[in-house]
C-alpha positions in Angstrom: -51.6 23.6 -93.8 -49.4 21.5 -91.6 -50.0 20.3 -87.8 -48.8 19.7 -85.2 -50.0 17.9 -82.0 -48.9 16.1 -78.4 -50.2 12.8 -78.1 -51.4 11.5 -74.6 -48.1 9.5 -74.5 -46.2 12.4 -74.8 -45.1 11.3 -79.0 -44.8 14.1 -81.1 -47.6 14.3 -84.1 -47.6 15.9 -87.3 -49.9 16.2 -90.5 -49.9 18.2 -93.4 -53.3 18.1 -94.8 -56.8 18.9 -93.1 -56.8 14.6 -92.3 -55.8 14.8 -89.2 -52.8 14.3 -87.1 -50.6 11.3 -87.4 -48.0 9.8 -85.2 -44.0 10.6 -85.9 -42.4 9.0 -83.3 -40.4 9.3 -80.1 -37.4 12.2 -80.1 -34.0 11.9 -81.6 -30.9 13.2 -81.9 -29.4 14.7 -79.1 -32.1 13.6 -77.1 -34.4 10.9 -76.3 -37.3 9.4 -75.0 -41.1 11.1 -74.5 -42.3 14.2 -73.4 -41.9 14.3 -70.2 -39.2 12.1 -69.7 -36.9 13.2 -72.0 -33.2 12.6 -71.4 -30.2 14.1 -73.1 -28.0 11.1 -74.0 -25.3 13.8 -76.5 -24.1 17.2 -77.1 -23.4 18.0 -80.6 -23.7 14.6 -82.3 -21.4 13.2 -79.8 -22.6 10.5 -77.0 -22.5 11.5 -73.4 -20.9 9.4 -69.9 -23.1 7.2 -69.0 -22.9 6.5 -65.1 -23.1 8.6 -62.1 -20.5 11.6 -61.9 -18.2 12.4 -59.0 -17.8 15.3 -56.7 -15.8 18.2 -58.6 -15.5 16.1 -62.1 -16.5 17.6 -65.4 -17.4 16.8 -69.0 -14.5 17.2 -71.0 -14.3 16.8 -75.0 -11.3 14.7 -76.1 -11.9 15.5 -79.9 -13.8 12.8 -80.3 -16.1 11.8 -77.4 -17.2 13.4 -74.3 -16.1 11.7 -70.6 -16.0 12.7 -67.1 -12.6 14.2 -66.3 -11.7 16.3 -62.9 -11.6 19.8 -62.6 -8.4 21.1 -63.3 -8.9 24.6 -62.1 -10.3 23.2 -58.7 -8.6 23.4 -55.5 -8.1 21.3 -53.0 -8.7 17.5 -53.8 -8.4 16.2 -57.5 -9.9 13.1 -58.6 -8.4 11.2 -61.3 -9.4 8.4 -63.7 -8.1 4.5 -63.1 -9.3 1.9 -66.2 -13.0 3.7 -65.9 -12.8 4.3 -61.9 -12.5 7.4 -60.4 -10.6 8.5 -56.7 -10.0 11.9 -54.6 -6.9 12.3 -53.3 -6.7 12.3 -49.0 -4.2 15.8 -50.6 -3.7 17.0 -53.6 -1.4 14.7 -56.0 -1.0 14.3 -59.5 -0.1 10.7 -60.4 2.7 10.2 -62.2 4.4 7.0 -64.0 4.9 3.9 -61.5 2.7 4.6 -58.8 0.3 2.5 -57.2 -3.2 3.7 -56.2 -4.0 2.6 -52.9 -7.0 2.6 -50.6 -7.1 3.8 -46.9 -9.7 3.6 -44.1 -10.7 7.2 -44.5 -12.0 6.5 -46.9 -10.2 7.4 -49.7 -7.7 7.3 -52.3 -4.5 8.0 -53.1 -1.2 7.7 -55.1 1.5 5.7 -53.2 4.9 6.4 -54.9 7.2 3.5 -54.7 10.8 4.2 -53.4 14.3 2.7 -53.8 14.7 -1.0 -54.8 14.8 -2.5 -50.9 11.8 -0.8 -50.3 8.4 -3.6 -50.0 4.6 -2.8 -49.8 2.9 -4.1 -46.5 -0.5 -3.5 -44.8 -1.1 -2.9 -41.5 -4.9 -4.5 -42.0 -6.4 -0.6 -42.8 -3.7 1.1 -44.8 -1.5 0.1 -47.4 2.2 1.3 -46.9 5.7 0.8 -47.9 8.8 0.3 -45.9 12.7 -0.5 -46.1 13.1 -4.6 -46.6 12.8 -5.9 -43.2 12.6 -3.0 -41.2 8.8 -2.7 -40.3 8.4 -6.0 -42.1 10.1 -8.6 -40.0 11.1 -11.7 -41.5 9.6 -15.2 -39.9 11.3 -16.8 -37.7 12.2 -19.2 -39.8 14.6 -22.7 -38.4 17.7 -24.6 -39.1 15.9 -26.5 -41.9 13.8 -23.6 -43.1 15.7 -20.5 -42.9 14.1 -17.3 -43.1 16.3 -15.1 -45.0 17.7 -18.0 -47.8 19.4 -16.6 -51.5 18.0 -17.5 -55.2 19.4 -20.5 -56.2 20.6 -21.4 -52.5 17.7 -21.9 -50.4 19.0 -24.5 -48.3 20.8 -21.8 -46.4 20.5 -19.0 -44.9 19.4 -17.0 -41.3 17.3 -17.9 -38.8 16.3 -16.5 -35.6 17.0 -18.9 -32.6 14.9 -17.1 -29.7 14.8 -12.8 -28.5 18.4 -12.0 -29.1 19.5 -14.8 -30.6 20.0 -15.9 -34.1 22.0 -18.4 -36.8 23.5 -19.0 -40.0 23.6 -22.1 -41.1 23.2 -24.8 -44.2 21.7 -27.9 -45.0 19.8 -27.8 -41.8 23.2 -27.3 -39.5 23.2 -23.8 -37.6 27.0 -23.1 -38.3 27.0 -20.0 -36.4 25.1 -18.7 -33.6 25.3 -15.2 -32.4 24.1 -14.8 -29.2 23.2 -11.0 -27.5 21.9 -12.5 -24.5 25.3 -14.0 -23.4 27.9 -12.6 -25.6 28.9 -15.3 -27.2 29.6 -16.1 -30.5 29.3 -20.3 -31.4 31.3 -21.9 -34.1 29.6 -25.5 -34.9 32.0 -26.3 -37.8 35.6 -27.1 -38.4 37.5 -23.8 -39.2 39.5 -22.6 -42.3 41.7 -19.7 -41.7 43.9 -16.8 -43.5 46.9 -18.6 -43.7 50.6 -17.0 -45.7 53.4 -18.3 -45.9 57.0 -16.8 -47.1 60.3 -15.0 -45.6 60.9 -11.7 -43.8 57.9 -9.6 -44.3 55.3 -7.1 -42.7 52.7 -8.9 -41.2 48.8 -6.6 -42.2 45.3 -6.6 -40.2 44.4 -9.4 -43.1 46.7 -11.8 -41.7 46.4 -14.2 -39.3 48.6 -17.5 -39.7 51.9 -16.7 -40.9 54.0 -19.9 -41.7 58.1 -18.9 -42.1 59.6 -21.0 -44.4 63.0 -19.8 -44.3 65.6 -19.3 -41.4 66.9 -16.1 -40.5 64.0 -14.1 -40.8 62.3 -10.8 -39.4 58.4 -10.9 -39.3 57.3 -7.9 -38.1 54.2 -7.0 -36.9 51.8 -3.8 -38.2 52.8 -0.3 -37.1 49.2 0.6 -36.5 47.5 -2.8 -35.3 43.7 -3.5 -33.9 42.9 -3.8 -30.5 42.2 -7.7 -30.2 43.8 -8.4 -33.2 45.9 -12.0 -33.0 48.6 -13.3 -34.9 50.0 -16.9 -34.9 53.6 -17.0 -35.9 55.3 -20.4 -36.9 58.4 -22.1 -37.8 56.6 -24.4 -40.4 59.3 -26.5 -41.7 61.7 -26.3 -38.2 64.6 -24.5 -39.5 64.9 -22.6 -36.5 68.0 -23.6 -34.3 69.1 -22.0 -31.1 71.4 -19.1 -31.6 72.2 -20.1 -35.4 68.7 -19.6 -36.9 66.7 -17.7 -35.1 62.7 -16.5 -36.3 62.7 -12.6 -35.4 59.3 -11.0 -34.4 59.7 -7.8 -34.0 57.1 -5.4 -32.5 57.2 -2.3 -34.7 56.8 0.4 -32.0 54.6 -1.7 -29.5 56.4 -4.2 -26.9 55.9 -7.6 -26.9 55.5 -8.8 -23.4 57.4 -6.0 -22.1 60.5 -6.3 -25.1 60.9 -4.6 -28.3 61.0 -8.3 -29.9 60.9 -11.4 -29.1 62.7 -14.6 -31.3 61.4 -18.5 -32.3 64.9 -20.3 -31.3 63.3 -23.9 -31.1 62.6 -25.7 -34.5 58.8 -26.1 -34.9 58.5 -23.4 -32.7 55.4 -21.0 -32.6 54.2 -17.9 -31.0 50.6 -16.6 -30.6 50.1 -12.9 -30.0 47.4 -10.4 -29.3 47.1 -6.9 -29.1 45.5 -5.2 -26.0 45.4 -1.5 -27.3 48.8 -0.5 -26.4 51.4 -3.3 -26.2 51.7 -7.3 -27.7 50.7 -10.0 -25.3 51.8 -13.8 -25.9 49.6 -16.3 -24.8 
């Protein structure tokens, strides 16, 4: 005859003879522990989560072990596993490839998806965020010797800000240029190289600037659709011009020059500057 039996620590006993009962050990298996305080540590051979489980998570059977996992048919928030941690979404997201899973004061957490390449991460000290370059993440003020905005391989210059509405570009500790909003003025701190060409008769462009006539004779003529506030310099570079024999020919295309159709270089080494006011040439 065989028994069976409950000891007073809760071990299962057995016999199977009229000797008594004997003891068999604690359960195993899917379970474990005594009577009493039994705990389920598998489901079907297979080892169950260890750990706490979250709010709407389930256990989910990969083919091989059993883990937490969220609810897929659920609505609302969805949490979703990070190297063994779990999150709920402040909305519904599904993460996908190259975001970053950011915390917030709420709290809670949630997928931040990256945008286009000037786009940086920056905290406001509670949330995580991301912005264009420079937009809603100012660059220090930087100076002269340390600029703030400097280029790879080139960090000795660069742009600095000078004070509220004003700021410079400049190398080697030198501010070059200095635009300034508060006066309107622009400040050149360095000697000045120039668009400079140099031929015959021709058709002066908006790219111009310098034109250096190297021949006598000639018609420069200025553009038939010119910028307000453009200037021109016109020169007789090598003084060929002479009086009424060789004579430099600027002519205005359309737009009067001081009140003529054209005007002429007659003096050798001679030179005129112009600039357009919107509707005619001045020379000044």
């Amino acid at each position: 005859m065989t028994w069976f039996g409950i000891a007073n620590s809760g071990e299962i006993l057995h016999s199977t003879d009229d000797a008594g009962l004997y003891n068999f050990a604690e359960l195993t298996g899917d379970v474990e522990g005594l009577i009493g305080s039994t705990t389920v540590v598998g489901l079907g051979g297979y080892t169950l989560p260890t750990g706490a489980p979250q709010t709407d998570q389930i256990i989910k059977f990969d083919g091989a072990n059993w883990s937490y996992a969220p609810d897929a048919t659920g609505t609302g928030t969805t949490s979703h596993a990070l190297l063994g941690a779990f999150h709920s979404d402040t909305t519904s997201h599904v993460p996908v490839r190259g975001d970053i899973i950011i915390g917030n004061a709420t709290p809670n957490w949630d997928a931040l998806a990256l945008g286009t390449a000037e786009f940086v991460l920056y905290s406001d000290g509670t949330d995580v965020g991301y912005t264009r370059l420079g937009q809603n993440t100012p660059f220090e003020a930087g100076s002269s010797a340390l600029p703030s905005v400097t280029f790879t391989g080139n960090t000795g210059a660069g742009l600095h800000s000078v004070s509220s509405g004003i700021f410079a570009a400049g190398s080697n500790s030198l501010d070059l240029l200095t635009l300034n909003g508060v006066n309107e003025t622009l400040t050149l701190n360095a000697g000045q190289v120039v668009k400079t060409r140099a031929g015959g008769s021709t058709t002066l462009t908006t790219a111009d600037y310098i034109y250096l006539v190297t021949s006598a004779s000639v018609t420069v003529t200025l553009p038939a659709s010119p910028v307000t506030n453009q200037v021109f310099i016109v020169k007789d570079r090598d003084g060929l011009a002479n009086g009424a024999v060789n004579q430099i020919t600027i002519d205005g295309n359309g737009k009067n020059i001081d009140g003529n159709t054209e005007v002429r270089i007659r003096l050798r080494y001679g030179a005129f500057t112009l600039v357009y006011n919107g509707t005619s040439w001045n020379i000044v």
